[in-house]
Short mmCIF file of the C-alpha atoms (twelve columns), coordinates in Angstrom:
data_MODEL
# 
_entry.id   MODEL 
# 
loop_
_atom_site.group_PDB 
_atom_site.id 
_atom_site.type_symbol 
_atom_site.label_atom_id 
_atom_site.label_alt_id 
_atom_site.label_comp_id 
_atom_site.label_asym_id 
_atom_site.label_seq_id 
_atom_site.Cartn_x 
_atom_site.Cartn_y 
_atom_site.Cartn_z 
_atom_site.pdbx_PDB_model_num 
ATOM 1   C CA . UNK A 1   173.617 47.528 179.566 1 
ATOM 2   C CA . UNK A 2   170.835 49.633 178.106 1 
ATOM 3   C CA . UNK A 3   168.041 50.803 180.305 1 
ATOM 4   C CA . UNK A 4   164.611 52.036 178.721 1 
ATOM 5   C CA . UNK A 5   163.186 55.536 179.652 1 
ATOM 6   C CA . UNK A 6   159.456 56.300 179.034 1 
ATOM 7   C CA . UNK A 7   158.860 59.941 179.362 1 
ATOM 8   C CA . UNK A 8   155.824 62.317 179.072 1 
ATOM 9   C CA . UNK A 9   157.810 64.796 177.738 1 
ATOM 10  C CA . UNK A 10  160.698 65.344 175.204 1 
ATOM 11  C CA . UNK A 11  162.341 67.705 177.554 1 
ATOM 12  C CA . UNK A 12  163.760 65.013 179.925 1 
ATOM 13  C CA . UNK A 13  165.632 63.174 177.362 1 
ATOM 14  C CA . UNK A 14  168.543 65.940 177.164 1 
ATOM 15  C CA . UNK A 15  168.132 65.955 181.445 1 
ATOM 16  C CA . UNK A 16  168.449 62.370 181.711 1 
ATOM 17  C CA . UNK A 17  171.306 62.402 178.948 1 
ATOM 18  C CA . UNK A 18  173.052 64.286 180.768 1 
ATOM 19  C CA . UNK A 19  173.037 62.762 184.502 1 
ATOM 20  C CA . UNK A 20  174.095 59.593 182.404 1 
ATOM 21  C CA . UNK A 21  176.909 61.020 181.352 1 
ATOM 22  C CA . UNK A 22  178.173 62.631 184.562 1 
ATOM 23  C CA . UNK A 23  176.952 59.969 186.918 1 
ATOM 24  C CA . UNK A 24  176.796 56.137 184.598 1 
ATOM 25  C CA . UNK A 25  179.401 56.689 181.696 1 
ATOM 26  C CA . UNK A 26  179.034 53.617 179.746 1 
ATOM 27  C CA . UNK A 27  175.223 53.186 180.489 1 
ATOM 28  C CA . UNK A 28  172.960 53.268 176.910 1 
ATOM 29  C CA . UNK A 29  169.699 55.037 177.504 1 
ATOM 30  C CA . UNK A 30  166.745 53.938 174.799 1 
ATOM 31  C CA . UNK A 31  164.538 57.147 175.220 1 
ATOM 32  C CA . UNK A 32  160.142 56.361 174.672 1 
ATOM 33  C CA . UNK A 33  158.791 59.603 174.593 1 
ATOM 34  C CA . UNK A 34  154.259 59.578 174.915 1 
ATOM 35  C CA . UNK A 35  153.179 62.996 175.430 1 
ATOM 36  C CA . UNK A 36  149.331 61.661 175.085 1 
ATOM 37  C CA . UNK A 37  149.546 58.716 178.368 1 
ATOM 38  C CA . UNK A 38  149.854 62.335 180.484 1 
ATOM 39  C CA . UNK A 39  147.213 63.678 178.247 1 
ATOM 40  C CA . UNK A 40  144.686 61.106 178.641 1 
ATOM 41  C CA . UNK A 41  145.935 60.663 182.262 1 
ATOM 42  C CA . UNK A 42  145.106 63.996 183.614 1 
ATOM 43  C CA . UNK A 43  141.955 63.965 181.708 1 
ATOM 44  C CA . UNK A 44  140.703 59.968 182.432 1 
ATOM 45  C CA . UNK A 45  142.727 59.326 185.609 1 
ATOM 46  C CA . UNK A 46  146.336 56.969 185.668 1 
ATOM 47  C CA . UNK A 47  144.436 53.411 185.599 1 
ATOM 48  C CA . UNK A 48  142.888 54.561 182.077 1 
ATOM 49  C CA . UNK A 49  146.440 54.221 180.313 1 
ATOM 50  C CA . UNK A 50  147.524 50.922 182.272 1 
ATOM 51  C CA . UNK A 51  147.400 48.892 178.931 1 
ATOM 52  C CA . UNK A 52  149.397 51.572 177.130 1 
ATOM 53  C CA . UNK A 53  151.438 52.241 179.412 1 
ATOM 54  C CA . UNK A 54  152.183 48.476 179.571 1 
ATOM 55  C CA . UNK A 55  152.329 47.653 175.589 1 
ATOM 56  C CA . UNK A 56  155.139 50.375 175.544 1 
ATOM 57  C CA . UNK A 57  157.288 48.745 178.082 1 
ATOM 58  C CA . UNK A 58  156.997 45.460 177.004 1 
ATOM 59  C CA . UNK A 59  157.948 46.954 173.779 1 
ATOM 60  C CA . UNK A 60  161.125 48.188 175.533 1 
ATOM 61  C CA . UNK A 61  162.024 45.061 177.091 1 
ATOM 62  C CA . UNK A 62  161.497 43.251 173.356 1 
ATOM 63  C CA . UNK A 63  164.058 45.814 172.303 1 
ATOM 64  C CA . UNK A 64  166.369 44.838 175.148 1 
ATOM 65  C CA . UNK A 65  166.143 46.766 177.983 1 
ATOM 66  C CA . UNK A 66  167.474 45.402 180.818 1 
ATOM 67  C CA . UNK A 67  165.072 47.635 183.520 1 
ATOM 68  C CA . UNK A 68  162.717 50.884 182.645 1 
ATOM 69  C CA . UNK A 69  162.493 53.917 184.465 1 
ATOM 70  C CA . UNK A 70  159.057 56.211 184.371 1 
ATOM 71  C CA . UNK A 71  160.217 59.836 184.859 1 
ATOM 72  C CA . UNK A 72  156.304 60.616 185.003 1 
ATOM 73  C CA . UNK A 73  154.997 60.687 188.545 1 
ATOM 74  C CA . UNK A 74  151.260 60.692 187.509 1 
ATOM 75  C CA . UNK A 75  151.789 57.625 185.756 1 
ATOM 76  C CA . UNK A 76  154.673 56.181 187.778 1 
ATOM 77  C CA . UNK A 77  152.626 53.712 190.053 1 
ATOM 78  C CA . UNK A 78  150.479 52.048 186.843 1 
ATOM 79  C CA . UNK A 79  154.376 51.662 185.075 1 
ATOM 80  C CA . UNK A 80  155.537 49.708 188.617 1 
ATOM 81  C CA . UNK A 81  152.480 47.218 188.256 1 
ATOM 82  C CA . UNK A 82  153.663 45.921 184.940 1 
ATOM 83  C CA . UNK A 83  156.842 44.541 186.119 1 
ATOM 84  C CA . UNK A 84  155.611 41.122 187.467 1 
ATOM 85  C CA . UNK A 85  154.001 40.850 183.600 1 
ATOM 86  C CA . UNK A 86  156.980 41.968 181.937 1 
ATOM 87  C CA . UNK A 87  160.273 39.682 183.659 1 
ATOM 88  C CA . UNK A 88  162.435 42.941 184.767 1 
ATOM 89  C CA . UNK A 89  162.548 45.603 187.288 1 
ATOM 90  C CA . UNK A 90  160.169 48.597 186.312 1 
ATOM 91  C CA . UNK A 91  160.917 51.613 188.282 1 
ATOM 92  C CA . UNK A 92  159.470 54.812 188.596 1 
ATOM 93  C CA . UNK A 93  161.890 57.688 188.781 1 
ATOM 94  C CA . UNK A 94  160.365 59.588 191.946 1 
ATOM 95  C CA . UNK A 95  160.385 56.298 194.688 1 
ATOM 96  C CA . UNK A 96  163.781 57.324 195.804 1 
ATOM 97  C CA . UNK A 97  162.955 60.855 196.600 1 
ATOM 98  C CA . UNK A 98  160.247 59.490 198.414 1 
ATOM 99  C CA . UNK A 99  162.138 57.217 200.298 1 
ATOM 100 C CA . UNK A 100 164.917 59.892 201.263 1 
ATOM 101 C CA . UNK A 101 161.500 62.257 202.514 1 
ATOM 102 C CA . UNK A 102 159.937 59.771 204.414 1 
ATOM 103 C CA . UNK A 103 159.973 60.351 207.672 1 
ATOM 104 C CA . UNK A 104 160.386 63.813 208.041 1 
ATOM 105 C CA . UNK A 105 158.463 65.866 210.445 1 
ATOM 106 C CA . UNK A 106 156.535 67.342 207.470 1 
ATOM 107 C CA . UNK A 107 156.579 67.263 204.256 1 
ATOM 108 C CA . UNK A 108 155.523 69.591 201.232 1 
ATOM 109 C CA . UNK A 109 154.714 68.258 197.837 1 
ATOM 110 C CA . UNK A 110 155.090 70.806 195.112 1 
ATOM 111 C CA . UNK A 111 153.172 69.919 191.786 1 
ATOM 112 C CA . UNK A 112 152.081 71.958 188.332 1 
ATOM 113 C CA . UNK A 113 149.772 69.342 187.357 1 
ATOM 114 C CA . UNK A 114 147.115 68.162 189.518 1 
ATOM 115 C CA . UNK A 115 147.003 64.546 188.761 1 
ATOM 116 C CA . UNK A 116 150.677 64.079 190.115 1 
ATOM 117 C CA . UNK A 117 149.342 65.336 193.562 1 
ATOM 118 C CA . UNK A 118 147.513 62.076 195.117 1 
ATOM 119 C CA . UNK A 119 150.167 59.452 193.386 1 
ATOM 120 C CA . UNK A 120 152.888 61.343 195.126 1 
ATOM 121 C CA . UNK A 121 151.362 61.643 198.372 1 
ATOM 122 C CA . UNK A 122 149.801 57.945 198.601 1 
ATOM 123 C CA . UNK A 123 153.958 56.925 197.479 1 
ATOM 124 C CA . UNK A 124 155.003 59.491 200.523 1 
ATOM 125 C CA . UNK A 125 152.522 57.210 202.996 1 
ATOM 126 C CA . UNK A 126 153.754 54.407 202.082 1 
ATOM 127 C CA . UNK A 127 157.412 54.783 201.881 1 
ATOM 128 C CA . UNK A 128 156.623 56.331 205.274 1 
ATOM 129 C CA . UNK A 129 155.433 53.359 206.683 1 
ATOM 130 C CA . UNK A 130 154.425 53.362 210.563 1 
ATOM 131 C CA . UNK A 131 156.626 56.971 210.682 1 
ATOM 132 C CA . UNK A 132 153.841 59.570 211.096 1 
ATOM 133 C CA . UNK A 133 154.569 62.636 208.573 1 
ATOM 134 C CA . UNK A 134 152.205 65.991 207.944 1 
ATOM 135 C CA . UNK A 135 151.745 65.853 204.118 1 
ATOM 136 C CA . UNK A 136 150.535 68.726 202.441 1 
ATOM 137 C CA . UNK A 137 150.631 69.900 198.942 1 
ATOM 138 C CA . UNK A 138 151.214 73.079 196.826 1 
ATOM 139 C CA . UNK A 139 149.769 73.250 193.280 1 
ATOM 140 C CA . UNK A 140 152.079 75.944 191.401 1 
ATOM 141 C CA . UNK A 141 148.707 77.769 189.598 1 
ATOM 142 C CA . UNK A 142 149.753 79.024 185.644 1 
ATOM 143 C CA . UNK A 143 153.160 77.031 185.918 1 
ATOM 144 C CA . UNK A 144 152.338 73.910 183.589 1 
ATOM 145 C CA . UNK A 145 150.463 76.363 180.646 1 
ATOM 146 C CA . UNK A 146 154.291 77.759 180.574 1 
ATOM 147 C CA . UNK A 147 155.695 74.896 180.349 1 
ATOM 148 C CA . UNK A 148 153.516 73.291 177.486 1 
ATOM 149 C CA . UNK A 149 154.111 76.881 175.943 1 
ATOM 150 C CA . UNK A 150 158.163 76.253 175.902 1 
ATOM 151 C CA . UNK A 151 158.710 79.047 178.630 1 
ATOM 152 C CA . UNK A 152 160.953 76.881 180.808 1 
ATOM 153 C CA . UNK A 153 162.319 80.259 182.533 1 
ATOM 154 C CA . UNK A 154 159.543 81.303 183.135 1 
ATOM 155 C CA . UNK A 155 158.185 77.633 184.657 1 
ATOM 156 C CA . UNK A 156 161.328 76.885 186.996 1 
ATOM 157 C CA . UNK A 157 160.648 80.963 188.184 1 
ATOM 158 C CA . UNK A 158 157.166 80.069 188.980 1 
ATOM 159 C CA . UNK A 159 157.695 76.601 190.688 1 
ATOM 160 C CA . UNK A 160 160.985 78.403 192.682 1 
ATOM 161 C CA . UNK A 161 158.761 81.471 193.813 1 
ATOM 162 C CA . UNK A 162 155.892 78.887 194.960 1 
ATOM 163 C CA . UNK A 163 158.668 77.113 197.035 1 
ATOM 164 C CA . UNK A 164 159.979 80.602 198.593 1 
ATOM 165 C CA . UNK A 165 156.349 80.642 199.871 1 
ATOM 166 C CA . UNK A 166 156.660 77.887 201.641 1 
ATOM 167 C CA . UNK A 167 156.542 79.167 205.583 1 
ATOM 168 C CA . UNK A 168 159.910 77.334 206.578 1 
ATOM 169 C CA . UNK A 169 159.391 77.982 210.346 1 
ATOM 170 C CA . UNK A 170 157.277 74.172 210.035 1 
ATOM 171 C CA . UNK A 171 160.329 72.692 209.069 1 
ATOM 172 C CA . UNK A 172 160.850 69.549 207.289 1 
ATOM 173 C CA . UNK A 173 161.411 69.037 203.407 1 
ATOM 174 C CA . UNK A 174 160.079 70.126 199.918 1 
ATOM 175 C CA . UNK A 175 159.772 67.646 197.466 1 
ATOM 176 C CA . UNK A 176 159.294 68.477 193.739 1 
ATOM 177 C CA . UNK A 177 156.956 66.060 192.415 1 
ATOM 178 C CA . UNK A 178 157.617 66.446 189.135 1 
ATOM 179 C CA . UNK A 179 160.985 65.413 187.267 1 
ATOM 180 C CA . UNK A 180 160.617 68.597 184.697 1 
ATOM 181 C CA . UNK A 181 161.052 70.957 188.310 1 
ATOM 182 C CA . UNK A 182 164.473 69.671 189.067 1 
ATOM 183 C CA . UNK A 183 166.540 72.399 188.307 1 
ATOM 184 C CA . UNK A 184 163.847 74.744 189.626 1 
ATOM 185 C CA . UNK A 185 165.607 73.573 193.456 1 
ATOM 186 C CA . UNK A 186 168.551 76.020 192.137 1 
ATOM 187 C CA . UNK A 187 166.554 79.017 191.898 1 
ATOM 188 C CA . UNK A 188 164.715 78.634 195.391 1 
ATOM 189 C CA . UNK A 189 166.162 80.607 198.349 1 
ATOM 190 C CA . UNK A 190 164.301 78.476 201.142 1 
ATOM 191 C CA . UNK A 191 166.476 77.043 203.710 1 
ATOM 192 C CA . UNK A 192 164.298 73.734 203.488 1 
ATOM 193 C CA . UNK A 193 165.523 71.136 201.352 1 
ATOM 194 C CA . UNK A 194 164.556 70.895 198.423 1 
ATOM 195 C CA . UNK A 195 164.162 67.517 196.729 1 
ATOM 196 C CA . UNK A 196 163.621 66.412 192.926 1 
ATOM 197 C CA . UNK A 197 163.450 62.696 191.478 1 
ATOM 198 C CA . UNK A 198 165.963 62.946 188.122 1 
ATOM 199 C CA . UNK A 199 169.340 61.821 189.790 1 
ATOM 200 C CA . UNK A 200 168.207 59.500 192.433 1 
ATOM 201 C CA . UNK A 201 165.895 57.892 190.423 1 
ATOM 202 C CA . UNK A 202 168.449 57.407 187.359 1 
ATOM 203 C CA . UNK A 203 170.673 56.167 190.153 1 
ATOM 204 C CA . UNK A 204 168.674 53.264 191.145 1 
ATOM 205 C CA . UNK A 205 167.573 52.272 187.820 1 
ATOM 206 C CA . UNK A 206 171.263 51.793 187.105 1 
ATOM 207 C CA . UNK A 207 171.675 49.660 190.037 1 
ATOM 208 C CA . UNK A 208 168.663 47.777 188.507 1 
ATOM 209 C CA . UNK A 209 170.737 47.529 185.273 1 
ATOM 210 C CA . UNK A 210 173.727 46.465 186.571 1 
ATOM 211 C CA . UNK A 211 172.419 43.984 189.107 1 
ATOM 212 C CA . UNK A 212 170.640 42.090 185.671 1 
ATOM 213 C CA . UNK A 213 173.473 42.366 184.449 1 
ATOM 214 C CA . UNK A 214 175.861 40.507 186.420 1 
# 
């Protein structure tokens, strides 16, 4: 049962090792990592890598992946689109965060890269359906040069300290648009929740998994 990660990053292959391991023992994880799709994402816009993005999941399915999972949330959407082409589910990892935020009374998205902004909030609306939420959205200034300079201290502080800011008096949630702020929920000291994509998202690709598998 092997399910195919594509990640932005290198630093969410130890993250999603290790949900698999505490969560879907027995679950084999083939790990694509493309630092340059977010590159030339951020710079050209997510439809600009649709063919790439595509070439390397179908290359993943070849390989035998039974579902993929996108951890990237700027490029999550243009992943989803391929899976008519390619025969199995295609998830991205922050649609179940969404899903679990929809419908509350408001709703915060927290981001350290501007393209992940409008992706997140158009997958808020529509996971939201007729339910009428306030979306707004908090871009963490200095916190991504951190993390492409290694400083992940000092990126989780800065995403954590932006959440703390958050006036909680409006109530409703947080959501951490970005899978690389995860852990960043554990150093906030908001009483909103706080939400992140990692677990729930590795959760339902599973399901995806096992369901092709049966």
């Amino acid at each position: 049962m092997t399910l195919a990660l594509l990640h932005t990053s290198p630093v969410h292959v130890p993250v999603f090792d290790g949900l698999r391991d505490r969560h879907h023992p027995g679950l084999v994880l083939r790990h694509l990592v493309a630092e340059e799709l977010l590159d030339r994402a951020r710079a050209e816009g997510p439809e600009a890598v649709a063919g790439a993005v595509r070439d390397a999941l179908a290359e993943a399915v070849a390989d035998g992946a039974r579902a993929v999972l996108c951890t990237c949330s700027t490029i999550g959407g243009v992943a989803e689109r391929s899976a008519a082409d390619l025969g199995v589910p295609v998830l991205r990892v922050d649609r179940p965060m969404a899903a679990e935020a929809a419908g509350s009374e408001r709703i915060v998205v927290v981001a350290a890269v501007a393209s992940t902004l409008e992706p997140t909030v158009d997958l808020l609306r529509e996971e939201s359906g007729d339910t009428t939420s306030i979306v707004t959205t908090l871009l963490v200034d200095g916190a991504w040069e951190r993390f492409e300079a290694g400083d992940r201290n000092g990126y989780l502080d800065a995403v954590a300290a932006a959440v703390d800011r958050i006036d909680p008096t409006g109530g409703g949630v947080v959501v951490l648009a970005q899978a690389s702020m995860a852990d960043a929920a554990e150093r906030t000291t908001t009483p909103l929740p706080v939400l992140s994509s990692p677990r729930l998202g590795l959760a339902a690709a599973a399901d995806a998994v096992v369901r092709r598998h049966e």
